[in-house]
ZAMARGU-4260 file (C-alpha; in steps of 0.2 Angstrom, whole numbers, plus 5000, padded with zeros to 4 digits):
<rodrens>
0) 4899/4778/5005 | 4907/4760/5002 | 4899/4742/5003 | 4883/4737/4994 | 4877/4754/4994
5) 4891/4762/4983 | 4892/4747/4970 | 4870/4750/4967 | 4875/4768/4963 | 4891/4767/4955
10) 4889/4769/4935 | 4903/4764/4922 | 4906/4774/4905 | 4917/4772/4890 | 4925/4787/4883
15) 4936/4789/4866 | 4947/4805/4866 | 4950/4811/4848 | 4965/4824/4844 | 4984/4826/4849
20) 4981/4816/4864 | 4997/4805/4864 | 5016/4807/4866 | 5009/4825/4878 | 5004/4816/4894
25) 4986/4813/4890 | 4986/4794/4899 | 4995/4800/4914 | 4987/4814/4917 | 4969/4804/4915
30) 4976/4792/4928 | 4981/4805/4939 | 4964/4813/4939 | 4955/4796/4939 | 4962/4792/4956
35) 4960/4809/4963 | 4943/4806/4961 | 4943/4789/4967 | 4936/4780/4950 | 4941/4765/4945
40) 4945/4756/4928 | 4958/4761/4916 | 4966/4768/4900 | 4975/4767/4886 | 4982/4772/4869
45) 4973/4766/4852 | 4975/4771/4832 | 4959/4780/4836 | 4964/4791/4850 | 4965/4788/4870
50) 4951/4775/4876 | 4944/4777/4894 | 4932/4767/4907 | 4931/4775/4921 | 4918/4769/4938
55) 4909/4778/4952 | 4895/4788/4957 | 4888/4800/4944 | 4893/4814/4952 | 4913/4809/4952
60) 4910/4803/4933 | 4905/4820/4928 | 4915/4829/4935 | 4930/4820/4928 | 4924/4823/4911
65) 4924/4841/4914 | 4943/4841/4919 | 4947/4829/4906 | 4944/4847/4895 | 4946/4860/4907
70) 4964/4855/4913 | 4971/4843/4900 | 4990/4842/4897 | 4998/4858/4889 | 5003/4852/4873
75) 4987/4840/4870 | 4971/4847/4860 | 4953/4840/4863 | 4946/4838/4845 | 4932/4825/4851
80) 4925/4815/4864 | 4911/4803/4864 | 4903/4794/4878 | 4893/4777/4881 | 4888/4770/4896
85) 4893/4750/4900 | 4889/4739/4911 | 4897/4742/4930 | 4911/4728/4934 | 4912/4734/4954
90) 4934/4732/4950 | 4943/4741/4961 | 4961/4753/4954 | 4965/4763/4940 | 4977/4756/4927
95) 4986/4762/4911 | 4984/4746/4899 | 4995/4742/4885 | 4989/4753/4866 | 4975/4743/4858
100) 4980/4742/4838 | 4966/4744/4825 | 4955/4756/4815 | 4955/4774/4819 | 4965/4789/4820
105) 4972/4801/4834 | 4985/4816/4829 | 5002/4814/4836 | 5011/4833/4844 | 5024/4842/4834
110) 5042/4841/4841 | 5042/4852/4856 | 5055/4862/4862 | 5063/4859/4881 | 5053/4865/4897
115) 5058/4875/4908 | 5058/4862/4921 | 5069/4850/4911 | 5079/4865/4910 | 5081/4867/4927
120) 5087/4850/4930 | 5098/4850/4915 | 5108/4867/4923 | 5106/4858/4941 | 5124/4850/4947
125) 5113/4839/4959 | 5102/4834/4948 | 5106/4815/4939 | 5101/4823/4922 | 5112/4836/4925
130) 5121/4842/4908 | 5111/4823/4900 | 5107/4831/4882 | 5093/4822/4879 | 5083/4826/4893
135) 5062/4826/4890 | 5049/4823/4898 | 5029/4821/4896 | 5030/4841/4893 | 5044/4842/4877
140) 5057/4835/4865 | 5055/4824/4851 | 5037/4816/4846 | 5038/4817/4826 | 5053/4816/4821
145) 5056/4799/4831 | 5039/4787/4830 | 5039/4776/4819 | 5020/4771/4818 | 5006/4773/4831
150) 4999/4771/4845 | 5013/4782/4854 | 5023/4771/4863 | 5040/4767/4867 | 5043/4752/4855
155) 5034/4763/4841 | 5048/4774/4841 | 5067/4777/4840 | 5068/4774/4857 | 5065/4757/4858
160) 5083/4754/4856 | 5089/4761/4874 | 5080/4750/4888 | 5076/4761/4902 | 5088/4759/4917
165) 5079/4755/4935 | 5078/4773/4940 | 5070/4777/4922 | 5059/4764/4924 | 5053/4767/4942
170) 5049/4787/4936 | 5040/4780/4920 | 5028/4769/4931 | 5025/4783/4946 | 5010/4791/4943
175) 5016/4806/4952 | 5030/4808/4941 | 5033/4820/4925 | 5041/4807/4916 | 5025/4795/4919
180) 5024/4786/4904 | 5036/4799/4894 | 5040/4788/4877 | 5056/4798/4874 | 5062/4797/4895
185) 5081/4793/4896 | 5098/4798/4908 | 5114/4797/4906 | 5114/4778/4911 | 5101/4771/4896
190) 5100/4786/4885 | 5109/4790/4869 | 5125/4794/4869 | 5136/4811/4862 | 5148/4804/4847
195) 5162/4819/4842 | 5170/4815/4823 | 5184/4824/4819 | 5191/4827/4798 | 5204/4821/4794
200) 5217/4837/4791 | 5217/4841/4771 | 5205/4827/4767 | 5187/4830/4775 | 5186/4813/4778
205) 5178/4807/4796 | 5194/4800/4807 | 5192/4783/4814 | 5194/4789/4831 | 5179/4797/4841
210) 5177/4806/4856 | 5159/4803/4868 | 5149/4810/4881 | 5152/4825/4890 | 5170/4826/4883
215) 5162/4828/4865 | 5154/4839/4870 | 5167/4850/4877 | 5177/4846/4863 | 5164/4853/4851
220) 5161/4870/4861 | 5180/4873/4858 | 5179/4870/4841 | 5164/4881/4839 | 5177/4895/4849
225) 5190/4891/4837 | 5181/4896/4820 | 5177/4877/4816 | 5161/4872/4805 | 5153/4859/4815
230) 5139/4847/4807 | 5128/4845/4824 | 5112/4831/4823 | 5099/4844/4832 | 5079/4834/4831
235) 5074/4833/4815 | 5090/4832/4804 | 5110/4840/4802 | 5113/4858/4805 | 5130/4865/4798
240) 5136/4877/4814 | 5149/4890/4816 | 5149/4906/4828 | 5140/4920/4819 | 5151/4934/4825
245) 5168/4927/4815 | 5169/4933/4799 | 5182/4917/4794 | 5171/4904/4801 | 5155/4912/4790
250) 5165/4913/4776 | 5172/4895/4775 | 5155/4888/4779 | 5149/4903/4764 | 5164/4894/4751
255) 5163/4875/4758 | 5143/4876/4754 | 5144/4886/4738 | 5131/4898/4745 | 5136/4917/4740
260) 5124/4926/4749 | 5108/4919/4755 | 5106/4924/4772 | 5110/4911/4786 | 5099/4907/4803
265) 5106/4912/4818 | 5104/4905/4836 | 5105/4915/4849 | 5111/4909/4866 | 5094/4917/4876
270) 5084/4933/4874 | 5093/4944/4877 | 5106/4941/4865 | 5093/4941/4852 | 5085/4957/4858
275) 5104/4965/4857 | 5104/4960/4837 | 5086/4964/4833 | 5069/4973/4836 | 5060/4960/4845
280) 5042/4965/4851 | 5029/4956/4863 | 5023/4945/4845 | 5038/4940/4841 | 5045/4937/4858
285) 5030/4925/4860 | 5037/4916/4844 | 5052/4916/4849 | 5050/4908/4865 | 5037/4898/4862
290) 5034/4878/4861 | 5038/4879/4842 | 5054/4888/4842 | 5053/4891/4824 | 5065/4903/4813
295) 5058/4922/4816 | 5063/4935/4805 | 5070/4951/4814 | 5072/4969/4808 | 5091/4970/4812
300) 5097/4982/4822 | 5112/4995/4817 | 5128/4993/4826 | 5128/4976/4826 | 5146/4972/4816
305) 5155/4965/4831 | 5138/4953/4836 | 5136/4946/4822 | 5148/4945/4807 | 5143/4954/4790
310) 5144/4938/4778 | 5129/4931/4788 | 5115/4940/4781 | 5123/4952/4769 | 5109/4962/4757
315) 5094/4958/4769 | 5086/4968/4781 | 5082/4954/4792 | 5090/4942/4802 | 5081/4924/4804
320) 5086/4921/4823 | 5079/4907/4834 | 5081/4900/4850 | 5088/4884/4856 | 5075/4871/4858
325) 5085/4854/4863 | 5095/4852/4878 | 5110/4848/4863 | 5109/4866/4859 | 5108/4873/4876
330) 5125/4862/4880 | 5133/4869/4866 | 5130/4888/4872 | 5139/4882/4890 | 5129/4883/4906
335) 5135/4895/4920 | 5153/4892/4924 | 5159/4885/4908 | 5171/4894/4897 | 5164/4908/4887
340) 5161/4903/4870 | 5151/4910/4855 | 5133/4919/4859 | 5127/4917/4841 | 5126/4903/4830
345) 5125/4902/4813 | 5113/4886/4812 | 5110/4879/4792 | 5101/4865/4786 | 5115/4852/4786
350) 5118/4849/4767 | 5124/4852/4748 | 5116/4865/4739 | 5100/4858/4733 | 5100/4842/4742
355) 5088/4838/4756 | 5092/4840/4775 | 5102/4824/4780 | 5096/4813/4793 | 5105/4798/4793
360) 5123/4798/4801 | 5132/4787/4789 | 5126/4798/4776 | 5129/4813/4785 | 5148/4808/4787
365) 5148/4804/4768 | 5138/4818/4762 | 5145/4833/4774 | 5162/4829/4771 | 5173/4842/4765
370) 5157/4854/4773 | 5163/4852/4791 | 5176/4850/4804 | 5170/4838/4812 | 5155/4829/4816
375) 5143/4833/4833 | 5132/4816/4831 | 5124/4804/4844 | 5115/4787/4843 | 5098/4792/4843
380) 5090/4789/4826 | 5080/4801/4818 | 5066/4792/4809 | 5058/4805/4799 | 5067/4824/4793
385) 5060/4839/4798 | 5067/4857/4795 | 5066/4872/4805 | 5049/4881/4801 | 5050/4902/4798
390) 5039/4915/4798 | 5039/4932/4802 | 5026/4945/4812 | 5017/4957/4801 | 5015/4975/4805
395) 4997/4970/4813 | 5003/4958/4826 | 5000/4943/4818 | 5010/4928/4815 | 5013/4921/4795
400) 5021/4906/4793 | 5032/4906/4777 | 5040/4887/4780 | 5029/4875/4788 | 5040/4859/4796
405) 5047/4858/4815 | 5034/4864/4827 | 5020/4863/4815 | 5018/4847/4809 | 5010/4836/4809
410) 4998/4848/4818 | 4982/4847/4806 | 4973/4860/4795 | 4954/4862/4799 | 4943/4858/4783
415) 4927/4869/4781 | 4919/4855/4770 | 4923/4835/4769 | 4934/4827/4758 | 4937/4811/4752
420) 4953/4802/4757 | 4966/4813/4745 | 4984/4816/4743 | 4989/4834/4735 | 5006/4833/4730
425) 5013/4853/4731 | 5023/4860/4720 | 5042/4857/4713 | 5047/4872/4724 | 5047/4875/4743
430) 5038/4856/4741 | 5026/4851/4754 | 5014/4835/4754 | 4995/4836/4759 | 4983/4821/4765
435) 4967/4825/4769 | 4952/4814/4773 | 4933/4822/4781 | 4937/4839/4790 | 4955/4838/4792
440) 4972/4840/4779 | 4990/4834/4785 | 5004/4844/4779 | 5021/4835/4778 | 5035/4842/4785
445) 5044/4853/4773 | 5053/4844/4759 | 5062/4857/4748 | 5066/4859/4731 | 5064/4843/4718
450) 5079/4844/4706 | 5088/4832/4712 | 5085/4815/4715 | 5089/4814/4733 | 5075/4826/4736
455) 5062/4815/4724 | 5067/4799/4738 | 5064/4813/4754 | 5046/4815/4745 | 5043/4797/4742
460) 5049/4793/4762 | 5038/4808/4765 | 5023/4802/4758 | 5023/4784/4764 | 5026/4790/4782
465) 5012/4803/4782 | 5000/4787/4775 | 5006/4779/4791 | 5004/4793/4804 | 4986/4800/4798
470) 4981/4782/4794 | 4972/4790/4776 | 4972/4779/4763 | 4971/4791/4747 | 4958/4787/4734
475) 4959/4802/4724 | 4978/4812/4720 | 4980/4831/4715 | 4995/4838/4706 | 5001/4855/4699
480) 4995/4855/4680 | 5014/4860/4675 | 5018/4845/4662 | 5037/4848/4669 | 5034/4847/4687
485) 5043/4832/4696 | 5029/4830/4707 | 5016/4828/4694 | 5025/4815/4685 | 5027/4806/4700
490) 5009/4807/4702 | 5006/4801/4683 | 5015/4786/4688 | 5009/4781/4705 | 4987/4784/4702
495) 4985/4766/4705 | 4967/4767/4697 | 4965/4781/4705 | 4958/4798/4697 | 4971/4811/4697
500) 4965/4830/4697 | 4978/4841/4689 | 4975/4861/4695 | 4979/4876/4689 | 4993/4885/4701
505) 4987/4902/4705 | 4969/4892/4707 | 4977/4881/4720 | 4984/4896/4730 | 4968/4905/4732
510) 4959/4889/4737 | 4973/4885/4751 | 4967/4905/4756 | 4949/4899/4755 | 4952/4885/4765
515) 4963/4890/4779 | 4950/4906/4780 | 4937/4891/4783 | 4927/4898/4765 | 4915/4886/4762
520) 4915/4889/4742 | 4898/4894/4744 | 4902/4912/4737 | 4918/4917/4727 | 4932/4928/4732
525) 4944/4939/4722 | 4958/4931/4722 | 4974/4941/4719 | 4989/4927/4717 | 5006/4935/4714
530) 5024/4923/4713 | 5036/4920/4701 | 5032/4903/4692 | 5013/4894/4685 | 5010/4886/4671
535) 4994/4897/4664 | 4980/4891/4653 | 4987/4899/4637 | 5004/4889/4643 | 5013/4904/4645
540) 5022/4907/4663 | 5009/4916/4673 | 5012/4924/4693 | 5003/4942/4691 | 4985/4936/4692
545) 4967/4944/4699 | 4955/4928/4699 | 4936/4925/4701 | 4937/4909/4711 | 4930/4896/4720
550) 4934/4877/4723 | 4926/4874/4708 | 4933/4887/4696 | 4940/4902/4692 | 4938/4917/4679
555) 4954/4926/4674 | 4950/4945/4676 | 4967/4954/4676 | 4985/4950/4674 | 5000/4959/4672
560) 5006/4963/4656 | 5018/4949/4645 | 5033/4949/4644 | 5047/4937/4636 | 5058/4927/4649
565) 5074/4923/4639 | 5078/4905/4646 | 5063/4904/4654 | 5065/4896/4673 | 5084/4897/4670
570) 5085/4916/4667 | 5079/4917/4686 | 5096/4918/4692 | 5099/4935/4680 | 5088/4947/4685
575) 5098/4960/4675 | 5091/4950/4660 | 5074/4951/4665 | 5076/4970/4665 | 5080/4970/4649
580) 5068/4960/4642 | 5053/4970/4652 | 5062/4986/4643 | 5062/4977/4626 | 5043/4972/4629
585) 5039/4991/4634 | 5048/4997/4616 | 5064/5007/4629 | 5081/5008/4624 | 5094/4998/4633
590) 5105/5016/4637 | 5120/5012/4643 | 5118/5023/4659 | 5105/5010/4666 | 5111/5000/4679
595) 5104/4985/4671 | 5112/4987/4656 | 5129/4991/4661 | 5127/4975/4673 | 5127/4966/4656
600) 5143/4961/4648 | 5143/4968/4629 | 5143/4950/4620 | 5128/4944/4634 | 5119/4961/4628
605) 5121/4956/4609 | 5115/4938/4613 | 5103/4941/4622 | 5096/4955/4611 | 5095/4942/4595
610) 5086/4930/4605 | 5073/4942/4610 | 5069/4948/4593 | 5068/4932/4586 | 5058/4923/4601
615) 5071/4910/4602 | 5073/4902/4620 | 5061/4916/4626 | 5043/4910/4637 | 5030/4925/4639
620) 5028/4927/4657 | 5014/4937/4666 | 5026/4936/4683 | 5026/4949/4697 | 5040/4940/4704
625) 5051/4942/4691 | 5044/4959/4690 | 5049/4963/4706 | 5067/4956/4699 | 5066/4968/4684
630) 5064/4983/4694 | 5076/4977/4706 | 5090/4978/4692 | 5084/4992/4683 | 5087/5003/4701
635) 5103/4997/4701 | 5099/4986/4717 | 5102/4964/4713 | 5109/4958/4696 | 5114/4942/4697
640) 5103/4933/4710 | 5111/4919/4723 | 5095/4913/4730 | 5075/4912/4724 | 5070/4929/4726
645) 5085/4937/4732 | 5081/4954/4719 | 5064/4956/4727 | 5071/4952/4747 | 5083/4965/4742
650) 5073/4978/4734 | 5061/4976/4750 | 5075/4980/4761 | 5078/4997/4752 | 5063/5001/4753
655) 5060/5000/4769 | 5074/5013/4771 | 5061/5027/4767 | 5045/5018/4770 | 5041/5031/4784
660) 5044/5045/4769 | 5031/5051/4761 | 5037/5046/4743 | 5023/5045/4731 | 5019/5030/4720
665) 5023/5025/4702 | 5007/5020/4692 | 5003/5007/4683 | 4993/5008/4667 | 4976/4997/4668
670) 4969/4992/4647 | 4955/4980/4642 | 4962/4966/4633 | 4951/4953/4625 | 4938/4954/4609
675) 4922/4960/4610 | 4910/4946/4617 | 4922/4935/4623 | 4931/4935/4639 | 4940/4951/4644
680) 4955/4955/4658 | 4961/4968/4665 | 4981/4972/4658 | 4992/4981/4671 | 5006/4987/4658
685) 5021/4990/4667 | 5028/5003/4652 | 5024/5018/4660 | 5032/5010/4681 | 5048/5008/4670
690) 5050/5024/4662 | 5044/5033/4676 | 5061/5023/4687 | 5072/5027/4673 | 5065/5047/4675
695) 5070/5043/4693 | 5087/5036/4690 | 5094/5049/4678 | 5085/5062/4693 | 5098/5055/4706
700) 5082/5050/4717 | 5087/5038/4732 | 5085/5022/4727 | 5077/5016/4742 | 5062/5029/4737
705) 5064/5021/4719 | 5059/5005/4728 | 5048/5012/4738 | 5036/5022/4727 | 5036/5002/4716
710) 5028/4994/4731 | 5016/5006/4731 | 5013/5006/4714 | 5010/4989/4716 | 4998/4990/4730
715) 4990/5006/4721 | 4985/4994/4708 | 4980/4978/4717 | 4966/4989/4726 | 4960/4998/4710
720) 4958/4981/4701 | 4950/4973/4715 | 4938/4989/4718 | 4932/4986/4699 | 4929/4968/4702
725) 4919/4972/4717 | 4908/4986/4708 | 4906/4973/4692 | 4901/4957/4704 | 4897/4963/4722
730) 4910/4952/4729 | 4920/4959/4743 | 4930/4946/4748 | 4949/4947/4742 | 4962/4935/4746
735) 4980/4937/4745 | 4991/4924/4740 | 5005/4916/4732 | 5026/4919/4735 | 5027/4936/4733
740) 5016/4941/4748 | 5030/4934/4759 | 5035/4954/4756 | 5030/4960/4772 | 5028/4979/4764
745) 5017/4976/4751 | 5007/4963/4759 | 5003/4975/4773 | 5001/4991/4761 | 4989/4980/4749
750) 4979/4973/4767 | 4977/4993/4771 | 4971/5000/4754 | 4961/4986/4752 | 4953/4986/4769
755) 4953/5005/4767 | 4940/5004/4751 | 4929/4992/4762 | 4934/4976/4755 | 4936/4960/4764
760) 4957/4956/4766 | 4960/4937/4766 | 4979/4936/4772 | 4988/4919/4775 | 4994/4914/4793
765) 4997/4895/4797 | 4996/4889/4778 | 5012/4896/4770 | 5008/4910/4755 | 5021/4903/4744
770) 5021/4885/4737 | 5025/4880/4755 | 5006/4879/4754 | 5001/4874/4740 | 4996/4857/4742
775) 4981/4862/4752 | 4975/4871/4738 | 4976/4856/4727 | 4968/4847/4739 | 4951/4856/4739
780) 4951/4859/4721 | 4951/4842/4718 | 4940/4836/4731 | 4925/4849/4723 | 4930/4843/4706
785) 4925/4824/4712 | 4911/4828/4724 | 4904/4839/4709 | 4909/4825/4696 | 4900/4812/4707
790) 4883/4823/4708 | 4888/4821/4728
</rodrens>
């Protein structure tokens, strides 16, 4: 139909798109279907989301809104989509108009691994990108880590600094192409450019003299070859490298970073070679070779000395492995028909013990000096810093994200009620930042550990660019109730006028369970919230805790038993002196035959027994973590600890060994505490667990049963408490939370018991147990505290 006729029927509406619907293809791909369907009019990026008017007969305009869901972009997510009809203009064409600045919000992808048909090219002898290291296209590559504000365009990101060449140019204006309008699209002619930095011999300083392009790259493959560390700038920040399988080159990079025994990542050429170092089922095969190309931890496989050299993971049953997701990365493992070089990579967040993952290359050449070889950089600036995420695949097939950062964010969390705009500040540990504003909460990439002033400037950079990517301006702050927290003082300083909503640690956890469950608040849960550090009520260190809660409360109704920790969060690091207070607590004898005790020089024995009889130095903790570290020294397992929870990863490992046996369980003993007519809890006393492991020792019992039959005990006791509070309240929901149900045993073994009595299990998967996902927590409990304060 055409003429006249076709303008009377033609109808012209308005659509908004809300969700990550830029920097995945969304305009191109409305273009595309657009003119396939013969409509006219145009679209375009705004702060809000993508804006649409589209022309043509009803039938055509209806049918395009049903594609527009059905057969959207891979990596883009349709959270909304309104519609208003406007007046007919009878234009002919379908354009993509500049980004419209102004109110609103869209959510911009996470970083995004290479596709397979980038791939292809980049492995393709006749292809122009062929062996290009920073080929994208609409479909994959960098989005967060190099935008610099929104809307999504070229000038809004790192890019803008490499002017597209005319055959980049004539694919980013070709409708039909992949690289239509892909922000990040470049060659070898306009792209960024590879930059090899040698050290100076017997100093570690940079040499003045570089090597580029394709012969820094061979350059760097060599050194890999050759047992060099290498400091490689992958997406989101420096990674230290060196080939996995060489005992010299793990150790060097072991001594140079002043890291004894936390285990190293490892990337693994393809599949396969992953498959030959671990068990790697259909779960975490998908995580694996999925867009997000986090960190997945592996059971390691036996007889794999020669793959993978033993300093790299040494105590851990485990192996974090991940694939390459840049083309960088791919390069650096050799495509066919280079020279054989390493298959494994040990891949670590490029930087000195404490300090944040570096992004900047000035500071990388400054900061990783003395750390690396020599320097695998490019010219591509990395506007924001985001570390590799990790998780690992329970027993049950599902996913559990333990860091939160590449891949993830700034992917939002789902709100089951509204909130006001607010930003929840995390933790001192593991830290992660969280906006949240009506039905959705923004987690910040992950930020680390806050002892060091380096990482307090990554929080405040943090902060200001997750304001300027969610577009929330916070009226309300949350912060941990610790008086010694960095983050919370940071919050004291910067309220503005705004109220700040300090919240109780263990309370926070549960409510990020709550939450990422979609729990209204309506009803309580049980809350079981186990880790090794929160500031508790009575201001001693709590982390053994069963709560009552809701957003907007909680009731204590059973902790683990007190015991003094002797130099409170610095005695962390001695597990052999947390055994020895839990068996000064429980009235037993430091014998000389237990392991703990021999671990002990005599004069840090005599020391440390003073200052437990007179309470000097000494904080009552109520910690399962550091329980967990207890027992860990008392089997004679981890006594001086390299790494946070390095006692308990290690006493998971040995009991896995005999998991499948039919071992038994220690048993906790459960009293009432509390006087009559006030509140009353629940006390698991851990007396009888550590005389029962001392019976076992001095038996010559395996220690991997030792272990074994405590994370049952553990788990034995979780269900009998929960069990009690359901009989007392009738409520069946149990959530389980908190650092120490990154254990993969006992968090399944609680999930089973529990489930097995006929009570609800409420287990973490996107939202991190540990602090890693704390912030969400804070979040809510705040937002309830207002709403309830307000009379809302």
């Amino acid at each position: 139909m055409d003429g006249p006729v076709a303008q009377a029927v033609a109808r012209r509406v308005r659509l908004t798109v809300r969700g990550v619907v830029q920097g995945v293809g969304f305009r191109p791909f409305v273009h595309r279907l657009a003119t396939e369907l013969a409509l006219s009019g145009f679209v375009g990026n705004a702060a809000g989301g993508v804006f649409i008017e589209a022309e043509g007969p009803p039938g055509a305009l209806a049918e395009f809104r049903r594609r527009l869901r059905a057969e959207r972009p891979p990596l883009s997510q349709v959270t909304g989509l309104t519609a208003e009809e406007v007046p007919a203009r009878g234009t002919g064409g379908f354009a993509i108009r500049p980004s419209e600045q102004g109110e609103g919000r869209t959510q911009l992808p996470p970083d995004t691994a290479t596709c397979q048909e980038c791939l292809r090219e980049l492995a393709d002898p006749a292809d122009r990108r062929y062996r290009h290291p920073f080929i994208t296209c609409t479909h994959c590559g960098p989005r967060l880590t190099i935008v610099t504000r929104l809307p999504y365009d070229r000038d809004a990101t790192t890019m803008a600094a490499f002017p597209l060449c005319p055959a980049c140019a004539a694919e980013y204006r070709d409708p039909a192409d992949r690289r239509f309008h892909a922000q990040p699209v470049a060659c070898p002619d306009c792209g960024p450019r590879l930059t090899l930095v040698r050290a100076v011999d017997g100093t570690g300083a940079p040499d003045p003299e570089r090597v580029t392009g394709g012969r820094a790259l061979e350059a760097a493959r060599r050194l890999l070859a050759g047992g060099a560390v290498l400091a490689v700038k992958g997406l989101g920040g420096y990674h230290l490298a060196c080939d996995a399988a060489d005992p010299r080159a793990v150790a060097a990079l072991r001594a140079r970073k002043h890291r004894a025994a936390r285990p190293f990542a490892v990337m693994c050429a393809d599949l396969a070679t992953a498959e030959g170092l671990a068990e790697v089922g259909p779960a975490e095969r998908a995580a694996l070779t999925g867009p997000h190309r986090p960190i997945v931890l592996l059971r390691r496989r036996s007889g794999t000395e020669r793959a993978l050299a033993p300093g790299v993971c040494p105590g851990s049953p485990d192996i974090g492995v991940l694939l390459p997701y840049t083309p960088l990365h791919q390069l650096l493992f050799g495509l066919p028909g280079d020279p054989p070089g390493p298959r494994t990579l040990v891949m670590t967040s490029g930087n000195r013990s404490g300090e944040p993952i570096v992004t900047d290359d000035a500071e990388a050449l400054d900061r990783l000096a003395g750390l690396a070889d020599a320097w695998l950089t490019h010219d591509r600036a990395i506007e924001g810093p985001c570390d590799d995420s990790v998780v690992r695949v329970t027993a049950d097939g599902h996913e559990l994200v333990l860091r939160r950062s590449r891949g993830y964010a700034p992917r939002p969390v789902a709100l089951p009620l509204p909130v006001r705009p607010a930003l929840a500040v995390g933790g001192d540990l593991k830290n992660t930042l969280c906006l949240g504003e009506e039905h959705s909460a923004w987690f910040s990439p992950h930020i680390g550990d806050m002892g060091e002033l380096a990482a307090v400037r990554a929080f405040e950079h943090g902060e200001r660019r997750l304001r300027t990517l969610t577009g929330v301006a916070p009226t309300l702050l949350a912060a941990d109730r610790h008086p010694g927290y960095h983050t919370t003082r940071w919050a004291r300083e910067h309220t503005a006028g705004r109220p700040l909503r300090l919240v109780q640690h263990h309370h926070a956890h549960i409510a990020s369970a709550m939450a990422e469950h979609g729990l209204t608040g309506t009803a309580p849960v049980i809350g079981v919230a186990f880790d090794g550090t929160g500031y508790g009520d009575d201001t001693a260190i709590w982390g053994g805790e069963v709560l009552l809660a809701d957003y907007a409360g909680y009731r204590r109704l059973a902790h683990l038993a007190y015991a003094p920790l002797p130099g409170g969060d610095a005695g962390v690091a001695n597990p052999c002196r947390v055994a020895l207070a839990r068996l000064h607590a429980a009235g037993l004898p430091w014998d000389a035959d237990l392991p703990c005790v021999a671990a002990c020089q005599d004069t840090e024995r005599q020391v440390l027994g003073r200052q437990l009889e007179r309470g000097l130095g000494c904080v009552p903790t109520s910690s399962m973590g550091r329980l967990f570290d207890a027992i860990s020294s008392l089997a004679g397992v981890c006594h001086r600890a390299d790494y946070e929870a390095q006692a308990a990863v290690e006493l998971e490992a040995a009991a896995r060994t005999a998991w499948s046996e039919r071992t038994g369980a220690y048993r906790f003993t459960l009293r009432t505490a509390g006087r009559p007519g006030a509140a009353r809890a629940t006390v698991l006393e851990t007396a009888p667990v550590l005389r029962a492991v001392i019976a076992d020792l001095r038996g010559a019992v395996p220690t991997a049963v030792i272990a074994a039959r405590f994370h049952r005990a553990v788990a034995a006791a979780v269900t009998e408490v929960c069990v009690r509070v359901h009989r007392e309240t009738g409520v069946r929901a149990v959530a389980l939370t908190g650092g120490v149900f990154a254990n993969a045993l006992l968090d399944q073994e609680c999930a089973d018991l529990l489930a097995a009595a006929g009570l609800e299990v409420l287990r973490h998967r996107e939202v991190p147990p540990g602090d890693g996902g704390l912030a969400l927590g804070q979040l809510m409990v705040a937002a309830r505290a207002e709403t309830a304060g307000s009379g809302r």
